[in-house]
C-alpha positions in Angstrom: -20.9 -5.2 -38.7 -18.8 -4.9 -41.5 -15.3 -7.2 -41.9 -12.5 -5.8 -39.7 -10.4 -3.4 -41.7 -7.0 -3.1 -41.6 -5.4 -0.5 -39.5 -4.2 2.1 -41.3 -0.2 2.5 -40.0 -0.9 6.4 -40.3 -3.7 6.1 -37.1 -1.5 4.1 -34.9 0.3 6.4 -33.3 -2.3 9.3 -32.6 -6.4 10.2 -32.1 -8.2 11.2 -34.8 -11.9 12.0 -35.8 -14.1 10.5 -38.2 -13.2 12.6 -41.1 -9.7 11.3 -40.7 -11.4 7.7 -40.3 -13.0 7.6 -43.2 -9.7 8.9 -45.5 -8.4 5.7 -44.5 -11.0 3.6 -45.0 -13.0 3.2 -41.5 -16.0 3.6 -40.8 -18.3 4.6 -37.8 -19.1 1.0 -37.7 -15.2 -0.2 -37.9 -14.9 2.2 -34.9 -17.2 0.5 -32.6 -14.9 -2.5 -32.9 -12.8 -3.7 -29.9 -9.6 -2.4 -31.5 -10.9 1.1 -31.4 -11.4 3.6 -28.2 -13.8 6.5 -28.4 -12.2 9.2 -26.4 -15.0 11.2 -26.9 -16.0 15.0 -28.7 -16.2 12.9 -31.6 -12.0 11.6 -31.4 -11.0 8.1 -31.4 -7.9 6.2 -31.3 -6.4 2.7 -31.6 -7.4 1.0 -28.3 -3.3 0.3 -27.3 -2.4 3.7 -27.4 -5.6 5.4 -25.8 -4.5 5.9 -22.6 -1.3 7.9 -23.7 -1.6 11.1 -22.6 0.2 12.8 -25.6 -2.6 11.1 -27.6 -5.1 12.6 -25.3 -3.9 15.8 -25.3 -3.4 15.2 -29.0 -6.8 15.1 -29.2 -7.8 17.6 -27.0 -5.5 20.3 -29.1 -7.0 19.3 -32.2 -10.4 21.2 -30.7 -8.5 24.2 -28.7 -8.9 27.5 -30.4 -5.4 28.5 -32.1 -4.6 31.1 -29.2 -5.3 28.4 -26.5 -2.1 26.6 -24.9 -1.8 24.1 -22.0 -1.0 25.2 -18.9 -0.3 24.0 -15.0 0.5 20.3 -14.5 0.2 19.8 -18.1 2.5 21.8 -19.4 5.2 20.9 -16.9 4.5 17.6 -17.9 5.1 18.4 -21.4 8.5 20.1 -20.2 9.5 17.2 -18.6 8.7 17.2 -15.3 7.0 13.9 -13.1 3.6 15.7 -12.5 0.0 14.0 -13.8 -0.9 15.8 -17.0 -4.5 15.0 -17.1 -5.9 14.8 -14.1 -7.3 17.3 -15.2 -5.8 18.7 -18.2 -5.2 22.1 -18.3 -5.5 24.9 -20.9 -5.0 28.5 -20.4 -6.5 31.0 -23.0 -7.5 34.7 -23.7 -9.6 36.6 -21.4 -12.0 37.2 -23.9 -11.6 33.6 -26.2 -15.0 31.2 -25.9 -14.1 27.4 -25.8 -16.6 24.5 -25.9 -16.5 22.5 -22.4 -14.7 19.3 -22.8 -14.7 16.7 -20.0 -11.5 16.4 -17.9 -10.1 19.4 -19.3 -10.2 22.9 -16.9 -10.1 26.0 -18.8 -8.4 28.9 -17.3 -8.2 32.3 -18.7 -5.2 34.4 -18.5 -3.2 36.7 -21.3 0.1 35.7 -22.4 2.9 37.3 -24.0 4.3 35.7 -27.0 7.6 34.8 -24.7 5.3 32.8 -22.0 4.7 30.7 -25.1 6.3 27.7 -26.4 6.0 24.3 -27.9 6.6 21.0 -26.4 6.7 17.6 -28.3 4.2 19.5 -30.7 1.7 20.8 -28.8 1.2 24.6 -27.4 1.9 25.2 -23.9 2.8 27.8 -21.7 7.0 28.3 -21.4 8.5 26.5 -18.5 8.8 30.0 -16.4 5.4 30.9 -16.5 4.4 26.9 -15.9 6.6 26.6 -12.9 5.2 30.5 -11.8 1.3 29.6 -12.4 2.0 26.4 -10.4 4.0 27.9 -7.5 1.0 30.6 -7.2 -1.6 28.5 -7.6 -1.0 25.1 -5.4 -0.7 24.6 -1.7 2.4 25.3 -0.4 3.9 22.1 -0.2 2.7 20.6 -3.3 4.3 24.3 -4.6 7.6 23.9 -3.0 7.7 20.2 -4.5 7.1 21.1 -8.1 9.8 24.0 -7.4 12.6 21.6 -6.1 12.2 19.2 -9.0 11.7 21.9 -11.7 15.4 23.5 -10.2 17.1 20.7 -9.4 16.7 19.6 -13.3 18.2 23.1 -14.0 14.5 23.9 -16.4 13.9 26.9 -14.4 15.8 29.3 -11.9 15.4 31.2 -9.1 16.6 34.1 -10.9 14.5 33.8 -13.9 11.1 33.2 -11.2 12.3 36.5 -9.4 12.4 37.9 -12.9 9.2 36.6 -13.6 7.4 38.3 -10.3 8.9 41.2 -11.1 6.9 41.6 -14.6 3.9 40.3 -12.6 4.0 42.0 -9.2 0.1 42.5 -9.3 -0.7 38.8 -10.3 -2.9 36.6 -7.8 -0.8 34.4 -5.8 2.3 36.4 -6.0 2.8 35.8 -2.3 2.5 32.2 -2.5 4.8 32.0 -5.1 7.7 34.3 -3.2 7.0 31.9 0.3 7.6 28.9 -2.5 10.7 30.3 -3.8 12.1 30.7 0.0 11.2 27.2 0.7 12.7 25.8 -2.4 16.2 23.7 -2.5 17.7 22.9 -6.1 19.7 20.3 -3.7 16.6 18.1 -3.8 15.9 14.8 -5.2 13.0 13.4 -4.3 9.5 14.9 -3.7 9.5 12.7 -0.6 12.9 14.2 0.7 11.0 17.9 0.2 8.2 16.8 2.3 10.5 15.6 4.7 12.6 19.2 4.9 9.6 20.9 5.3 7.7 19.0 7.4 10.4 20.0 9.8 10.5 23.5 8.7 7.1 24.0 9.0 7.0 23.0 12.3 9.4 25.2 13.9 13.1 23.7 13.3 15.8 25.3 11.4 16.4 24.4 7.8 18.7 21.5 7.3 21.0 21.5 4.8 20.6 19.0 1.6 22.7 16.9 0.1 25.9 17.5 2.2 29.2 15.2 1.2 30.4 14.3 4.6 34.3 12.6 5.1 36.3 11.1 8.2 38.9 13.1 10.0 41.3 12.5 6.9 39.2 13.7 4.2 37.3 10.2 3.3 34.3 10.2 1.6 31.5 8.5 3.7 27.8 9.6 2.1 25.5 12.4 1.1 22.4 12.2 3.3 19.6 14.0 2.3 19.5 16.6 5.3 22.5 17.7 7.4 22.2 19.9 10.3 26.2 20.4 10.4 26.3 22.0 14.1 24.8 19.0 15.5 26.9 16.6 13.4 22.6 15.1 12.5 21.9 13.4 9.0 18.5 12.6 8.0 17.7 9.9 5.4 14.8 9.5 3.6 14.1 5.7 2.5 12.1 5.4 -0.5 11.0 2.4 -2.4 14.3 1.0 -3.2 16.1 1.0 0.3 15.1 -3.0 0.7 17.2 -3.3 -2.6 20.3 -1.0 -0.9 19.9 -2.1 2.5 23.3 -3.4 2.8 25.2 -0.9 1.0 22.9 1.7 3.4 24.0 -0.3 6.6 27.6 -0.2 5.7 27.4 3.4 4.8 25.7 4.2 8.3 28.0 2.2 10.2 30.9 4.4 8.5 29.4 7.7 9.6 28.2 6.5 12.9 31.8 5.8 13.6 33.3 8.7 12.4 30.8 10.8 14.9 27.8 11.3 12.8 24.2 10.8 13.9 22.0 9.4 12.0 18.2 9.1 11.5 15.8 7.5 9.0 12.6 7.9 7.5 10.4 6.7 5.5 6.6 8.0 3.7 4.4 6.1 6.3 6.2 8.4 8.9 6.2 11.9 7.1 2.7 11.2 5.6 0.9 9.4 8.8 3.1 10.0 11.7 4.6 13.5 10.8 4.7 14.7 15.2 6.7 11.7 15.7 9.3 12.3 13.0 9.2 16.4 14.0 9.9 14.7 18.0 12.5 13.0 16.9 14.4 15.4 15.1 13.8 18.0 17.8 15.1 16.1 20.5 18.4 15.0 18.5 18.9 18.8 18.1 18.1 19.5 21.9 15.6 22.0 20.6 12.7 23.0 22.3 10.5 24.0 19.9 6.6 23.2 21.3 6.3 20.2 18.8 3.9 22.3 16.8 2.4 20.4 13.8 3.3 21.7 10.2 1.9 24.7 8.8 0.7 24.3 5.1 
């Protein structure tokens, strides 16, 4: 094996292929070094960066045909949004377009109009409507609702624009998915953890709790936001995530404020909405005095 060559600054930051290799010096036998990462269909890149997804996809563009664009999870995660971007990654293409199979990539076909284009940190994806429309059609219900929430409550997409959007599209598979999505949907959101928890109770039965209500004292003090409010019944539900150990006190004091000032209040966290999701729908149902049948959620 030949010396080790030095990297070339201009591969450092992106995959590239052995033609590109060679221009700088490398050769296949520099690229079988430890530095180096094949990421396969013949594209390689510096071993630090290789698990970067904008230098996968990098690399995966590089072999799309020019009318091809990512699409789903990708492309929301190209717009910005918290979703995996390749697991798999996602392209969407012409009906009639022919596309070599990569690995890990799934290939969807579907025709665009120039407007459902865009580009995002480089790359070609679909716009952040049709993303957010393919994904509310296409996923289950709550994993729709979910991307929904976050994509409106970061203001990329509306309501408004998603009606527009069926409204072009009224014939497009999923449409009634998406429309059930949209109903579901609460900009107020702020954690994909506080949507499961909304409709966890929705889906079971209860009525839909407000989000993110500011609730004061008798003379107009501000106490806290819970996450859901069910103002008739004076109930606040609090989802605690990760960093409630770190808040605990500040969250005690807060509680202790609107308990006094004739609040309920209720917490949860994932291990009960993801593994005892009756007992939290129990709960809830029996601080509301509601009768409901304790049904389980419907997805």
């Amino acid at each position: 094996m030949p010396p080790a060559a030095v990297i070339p600054a201009q591969l450092t930051t992106r995959a590239f292929d052995i033609d590109d290799a060679r221009r700088f010096g490398l050769t296949r036998d520099h690229l079988r070094g430890s530095r180096w990462r094949r990421l396969g269909c013949g594209f390689y890149a510096l071993r630090d960066i290789a698990n970067d997804p904008i230098v996968l996809l990098g690399a995966v563009s590089r072999r799309m045909p020019i009318d091809a664009v990512f699409s789903g999870r990708t492309a929301a995660w190209l717009h910005g949004l918290e979703l995996p971007p390749c697991d798999p990654i996602e392209v969407t293409l012409p009906p009639a377009r022919l596309m070599s199979r990569m690995s890990g990539t799934l290939v969807r076909r579907s025709r665009l109009s120039s407007c459902e284009v865009a580009r995002r940190r480089g790359l070609p994806v679909t716009s952040i409507d049709r993303t957010i429309a393919d994904l509310g059609r296409r996923l289950p219900l709550i994993e729709a609702v979910t991307v929904l929430d976050m994509a409106m409550h970061r203001r990329v997409v509306s309501e408004a624009h998603l009606q527009a959007w069926i409204a072009r599209h009224p014939s497009f598979p999923g449409i009634a998915c998406l429309r059930r999505a949209i109903e579901l949907a609460d900009l107020g959101t702020e954690s994909v953890m506080e949507t499961r928890l909304r409709l966890l109770l929705v889906l079971a039965g209860l009525a839909r709790p407000r989000v993110q209500v500011s609730l004061r004292d008798d003379s107009g003090r501000f106490l806290g936001r819970p996450d859901l409010y069910y103002p008739t019944h004076r109930l606040a539900l609090e989802y605690d995530g990760a960093g409630h150990r770190e808040r605990l006190a500040a969250d005690n004091r807060r509680q202790n404020r609107l308990v006094d000032a004739g609040y309920r209040l209720l917490r949860f966290t994932a291990f009960d909405v993801l593994s005892t999701p009756h007992s939290v729908v129990t709960l809830v149902s029996r601080a509301l005095d509601l009768d409901v049948g304790l049904r389980g959620p419907r997805a």
